[in-house]
C-alpha positions as CSV (number, residue, x, y, z in Angstrom):
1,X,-11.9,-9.5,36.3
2,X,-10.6,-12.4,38.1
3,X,-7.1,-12.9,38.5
4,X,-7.8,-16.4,36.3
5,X,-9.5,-14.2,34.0
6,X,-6.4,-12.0,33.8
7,X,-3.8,-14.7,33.6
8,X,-5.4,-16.2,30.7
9,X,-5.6,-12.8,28.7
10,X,-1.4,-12.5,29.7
11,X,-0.7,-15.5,28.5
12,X,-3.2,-15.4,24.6
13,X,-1.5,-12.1,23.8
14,X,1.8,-13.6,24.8
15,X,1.8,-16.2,22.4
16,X,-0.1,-14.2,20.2
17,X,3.0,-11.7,20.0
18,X,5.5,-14.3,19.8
19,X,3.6,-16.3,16.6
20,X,3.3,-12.3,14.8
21,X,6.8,-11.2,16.1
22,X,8.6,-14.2,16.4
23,X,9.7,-14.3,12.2
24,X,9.9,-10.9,11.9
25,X,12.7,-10.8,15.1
26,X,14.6,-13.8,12.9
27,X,14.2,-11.2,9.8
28,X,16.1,-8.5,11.5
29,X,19.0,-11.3,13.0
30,X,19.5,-11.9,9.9
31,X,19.7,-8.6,8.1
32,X,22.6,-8.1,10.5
33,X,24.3,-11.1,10.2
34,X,26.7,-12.1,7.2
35,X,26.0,-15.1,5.5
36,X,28.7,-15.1,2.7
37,X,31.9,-14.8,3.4
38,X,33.9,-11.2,3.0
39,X,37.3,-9.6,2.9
40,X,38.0,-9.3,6.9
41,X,34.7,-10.5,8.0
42,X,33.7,-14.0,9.0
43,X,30.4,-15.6,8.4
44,X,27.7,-15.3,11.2
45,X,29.2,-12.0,12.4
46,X,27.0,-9.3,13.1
47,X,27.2,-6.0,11.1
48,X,26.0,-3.6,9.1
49,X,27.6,-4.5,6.0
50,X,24.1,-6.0,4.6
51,X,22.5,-2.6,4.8
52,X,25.7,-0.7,3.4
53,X,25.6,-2.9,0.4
54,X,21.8,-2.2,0.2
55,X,22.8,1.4,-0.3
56,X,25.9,0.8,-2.3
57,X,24.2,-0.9,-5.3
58,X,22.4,1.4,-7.7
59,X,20.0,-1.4,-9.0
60,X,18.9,-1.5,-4.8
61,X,18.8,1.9,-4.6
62,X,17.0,2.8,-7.6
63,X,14.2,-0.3,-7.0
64,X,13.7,1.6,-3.5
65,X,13.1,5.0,-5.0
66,X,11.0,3.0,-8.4
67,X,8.3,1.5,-5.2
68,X,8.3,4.9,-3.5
69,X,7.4,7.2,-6.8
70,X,4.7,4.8,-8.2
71,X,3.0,4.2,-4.7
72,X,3.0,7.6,-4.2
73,X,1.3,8.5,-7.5
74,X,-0.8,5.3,-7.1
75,X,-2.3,6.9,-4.0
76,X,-2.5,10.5,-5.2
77,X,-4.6,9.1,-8.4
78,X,-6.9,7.1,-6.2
79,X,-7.8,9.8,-4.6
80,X,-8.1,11.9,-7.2
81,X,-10.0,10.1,-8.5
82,X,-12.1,8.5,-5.7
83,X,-13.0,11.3,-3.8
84,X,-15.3,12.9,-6.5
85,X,-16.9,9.3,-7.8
86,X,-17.2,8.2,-4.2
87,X,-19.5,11.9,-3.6
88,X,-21.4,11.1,-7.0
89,X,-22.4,8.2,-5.9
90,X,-23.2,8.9,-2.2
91,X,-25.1,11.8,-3.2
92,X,-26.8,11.4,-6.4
93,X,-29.3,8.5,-7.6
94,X,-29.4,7.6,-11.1
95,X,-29.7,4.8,-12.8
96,X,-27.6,1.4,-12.7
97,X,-26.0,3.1,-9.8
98,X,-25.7,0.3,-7.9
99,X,-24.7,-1.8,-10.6
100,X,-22.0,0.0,-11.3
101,X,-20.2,0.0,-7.9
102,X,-21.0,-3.7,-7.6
103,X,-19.3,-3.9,-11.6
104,X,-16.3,-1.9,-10.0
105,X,-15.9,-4.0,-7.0
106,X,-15.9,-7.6,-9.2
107,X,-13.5,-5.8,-11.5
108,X,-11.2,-5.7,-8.3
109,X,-11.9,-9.4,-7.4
110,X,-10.7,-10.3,-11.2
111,X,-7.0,-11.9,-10.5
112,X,-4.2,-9.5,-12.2
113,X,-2.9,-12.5,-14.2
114,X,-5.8,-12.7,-16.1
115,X,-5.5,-9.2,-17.8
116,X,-1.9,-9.1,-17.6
117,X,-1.1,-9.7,-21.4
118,X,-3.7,-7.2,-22.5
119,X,-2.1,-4.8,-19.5
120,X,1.2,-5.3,-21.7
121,X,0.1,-4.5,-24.8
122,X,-2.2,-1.4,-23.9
123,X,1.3,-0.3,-22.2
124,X,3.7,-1.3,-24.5
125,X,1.9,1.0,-27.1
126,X,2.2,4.0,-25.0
127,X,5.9,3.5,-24.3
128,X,4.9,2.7,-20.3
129,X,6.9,-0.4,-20.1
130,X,10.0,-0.3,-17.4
131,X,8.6,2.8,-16.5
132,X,7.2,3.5,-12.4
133,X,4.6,5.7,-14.0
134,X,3.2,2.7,-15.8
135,X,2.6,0.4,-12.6
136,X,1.3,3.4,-10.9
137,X,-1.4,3.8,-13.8
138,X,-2.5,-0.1,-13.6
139,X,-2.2,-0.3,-10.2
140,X,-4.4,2.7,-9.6
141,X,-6.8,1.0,-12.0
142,X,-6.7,-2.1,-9.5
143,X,-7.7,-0.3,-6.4
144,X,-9.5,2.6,-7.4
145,X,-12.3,-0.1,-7.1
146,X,-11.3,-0.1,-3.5
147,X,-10.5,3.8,-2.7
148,X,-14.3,5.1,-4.3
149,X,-15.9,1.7,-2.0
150,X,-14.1,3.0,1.6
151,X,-15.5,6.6,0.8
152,X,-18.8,6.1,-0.3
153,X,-19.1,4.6,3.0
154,X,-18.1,7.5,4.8
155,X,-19.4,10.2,2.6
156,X,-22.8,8.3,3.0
157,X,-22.2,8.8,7.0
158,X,-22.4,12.4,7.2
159,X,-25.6,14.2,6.5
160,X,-27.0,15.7,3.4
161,X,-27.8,19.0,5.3
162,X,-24.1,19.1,6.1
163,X,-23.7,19.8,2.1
164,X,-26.4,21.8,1.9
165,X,-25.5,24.0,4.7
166,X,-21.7,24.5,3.2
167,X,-23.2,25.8,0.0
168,X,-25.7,28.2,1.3
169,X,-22.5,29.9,3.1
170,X,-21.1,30.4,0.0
171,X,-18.6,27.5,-0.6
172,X,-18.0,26.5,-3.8
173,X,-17.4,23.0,-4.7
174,X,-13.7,23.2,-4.6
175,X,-13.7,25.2,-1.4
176,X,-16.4,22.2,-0.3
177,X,-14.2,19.4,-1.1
178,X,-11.2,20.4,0.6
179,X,-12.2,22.8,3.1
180,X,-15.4,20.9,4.8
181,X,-15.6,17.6,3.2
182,X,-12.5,16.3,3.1
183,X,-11.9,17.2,6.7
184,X,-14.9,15.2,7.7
185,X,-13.8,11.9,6.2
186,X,-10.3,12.3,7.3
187,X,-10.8,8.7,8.8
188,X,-11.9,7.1,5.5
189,X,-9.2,8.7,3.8
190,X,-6.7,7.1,6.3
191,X,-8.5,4.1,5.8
192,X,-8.0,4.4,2.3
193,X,-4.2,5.4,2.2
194,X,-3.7,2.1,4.3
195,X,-5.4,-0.3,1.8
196,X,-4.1,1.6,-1.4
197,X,-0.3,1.3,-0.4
198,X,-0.3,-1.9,1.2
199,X,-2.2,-3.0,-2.3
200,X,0.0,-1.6,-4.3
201,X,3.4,-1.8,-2.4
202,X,3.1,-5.8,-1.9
203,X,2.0,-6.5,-5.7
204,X,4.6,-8.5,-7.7
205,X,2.7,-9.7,-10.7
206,X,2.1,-6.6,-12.6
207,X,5.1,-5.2,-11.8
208,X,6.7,-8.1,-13.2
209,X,5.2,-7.6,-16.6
210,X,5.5,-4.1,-16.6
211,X,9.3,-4.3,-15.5
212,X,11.3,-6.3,-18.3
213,X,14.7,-4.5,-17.9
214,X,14.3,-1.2,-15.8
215,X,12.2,0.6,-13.3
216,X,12.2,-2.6,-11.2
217,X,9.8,-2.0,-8.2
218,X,11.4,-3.2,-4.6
219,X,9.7,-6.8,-4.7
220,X,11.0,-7.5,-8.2
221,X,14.7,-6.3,-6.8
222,X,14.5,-8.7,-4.0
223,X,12.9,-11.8,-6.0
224,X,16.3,-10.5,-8.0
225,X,18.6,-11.5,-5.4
226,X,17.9,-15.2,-5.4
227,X,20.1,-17.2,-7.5
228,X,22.5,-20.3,-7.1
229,X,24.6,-18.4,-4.2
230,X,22.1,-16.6,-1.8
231,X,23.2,-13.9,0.3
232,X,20.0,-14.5,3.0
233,X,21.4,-11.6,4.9
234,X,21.5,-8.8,1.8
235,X,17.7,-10.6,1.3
236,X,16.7,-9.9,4.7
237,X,18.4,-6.5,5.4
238,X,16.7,-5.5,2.1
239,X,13.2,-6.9,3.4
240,X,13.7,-4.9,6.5
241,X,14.3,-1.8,4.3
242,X,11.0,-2.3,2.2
243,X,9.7,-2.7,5.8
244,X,10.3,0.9,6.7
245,X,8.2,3.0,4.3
246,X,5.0,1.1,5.6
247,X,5.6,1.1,8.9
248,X,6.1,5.0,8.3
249,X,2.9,5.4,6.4
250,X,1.2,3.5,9.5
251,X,2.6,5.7,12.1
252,X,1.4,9.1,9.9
253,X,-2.5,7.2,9.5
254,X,-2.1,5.5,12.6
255,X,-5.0,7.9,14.2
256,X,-7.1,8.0,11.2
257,X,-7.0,4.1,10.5
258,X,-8.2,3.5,14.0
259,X,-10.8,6.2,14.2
260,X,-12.1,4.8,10.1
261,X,-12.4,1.3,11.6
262,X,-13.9,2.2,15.0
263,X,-16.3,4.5,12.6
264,X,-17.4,1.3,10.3
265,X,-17.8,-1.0,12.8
């Protein structure tokens, strides 16, 4: 490649990294930057006292462990869940088969708004209002769509005689599933743990409905900080908390995720 050619490529991903990093840089200034005044502090100093009071507040700290339980349990459901509906319909042929994976995927295009007062009363019936499980259970409904979609895909990509042969050396099904086949598709799984948190970590307006006076998910805590007197800083150093979980959860997938998208494409 030509030295041109070279240049040019510097200078894309430059800007490219500025216009993706650029906010999130101003994000973290902030987070450590006092915006309202303080007992011995000054505004625009730099400290920690943002992420302290993050900590120090028991609705904060109890929004952060609220998003962590029900994404968690949203995840371990889809799977669940997913794994054997994505097999029965990689495998087996039966009627409307199609159909109904093309039914499940337009129920995941149909806007949460829409069935968000039915949502309310199904759940206020079974006592799953201000409740984490609650959001886990309607979320999991949401992207379970998603999750039995991705592995279909990838349980469609390895061979019938791969099942076959698993079960002639005496596997059972269990022993199948989590011995052979869920080893295979480790990719589409960490494909699938990507799109299922980031679904279900981001949402706001079921967990607004769902959350009228407790188990307030992380988004609904921040949205909570707003108000006639702003402290941007507690905003932002609680925005760079939520940060951390995902950025985790990428790091763990990281070599899945790449291998599931190099795989698909």
């Amino acid at each position: 490649m030509s030295i041109r050619g070279v240049t040019l490529r510097i200078v894309v991903f430059s800007l490219l990294a500025m216009f993706i990093l650029l906010p999130f840089a101003q994000t973290v200034l902030l987070s450590v930057t006092l915006t309202l005044p303080r007992d011995g502090y000054e505004t625009g100093s730099l400290t920690l006292l943002n992420f302290i009071e993050v900590f120090k507040r028991p609705d904060l700290r109890a929004s952060i462990g609220n998003s962590l339980t029900y994404v968690s349990l949203n995840i371990v459901l889809c799977l669940a869940a997913g794994l054997p509906a994505a097999y029965a319909f990689a495998r087996y042929r039966f009627t409307g088969d199609r159909h109904m994976l093309f039914a499940l995927l337009a129920f995941r295009l149909t806007p949460p708004v829409v069935l968000s007062l039915p949502v309310f009363f199904l759940f206020a019936h079974f006592g799953l209002i201000n409740n984490p499980v609650g959001i886990a259970l309607v979320h999991c409904a949401f992207n379970l769509p998603i999750a039995i979609w991705i592995l279909e895909s990838f349980i469609s990509a390895v061979p019938r005689e791969y099942d076959e042969t698993c079960f002639i050396d005496g596997h059972s099904t269990p022993s199948f599933f989590f011995r052979r086949l869920i080893p295979a598709i480790a990719p589409g799984i960490g494909v699938t743990v990507f799109f299922c948190f980031i679904f279900s970590w981001v949402e706001v307006v079921l967990a607004r409905i769902l959350t009228v006076t407790a188990g307030k998910p992380i988004t609904m805590a921040i949205n909570a900080l707003y108000g006639f007197q702003t402290d941007i800083g507690l905003v932002m150093a609680m925005t760079v908390v939520s940060l951390i979980p995902g950025l985790a959860m990428i790091w763990f997938v990281r070599n899945h995720i790449a291998r599931g998208f190099v795989i698909r494409t």
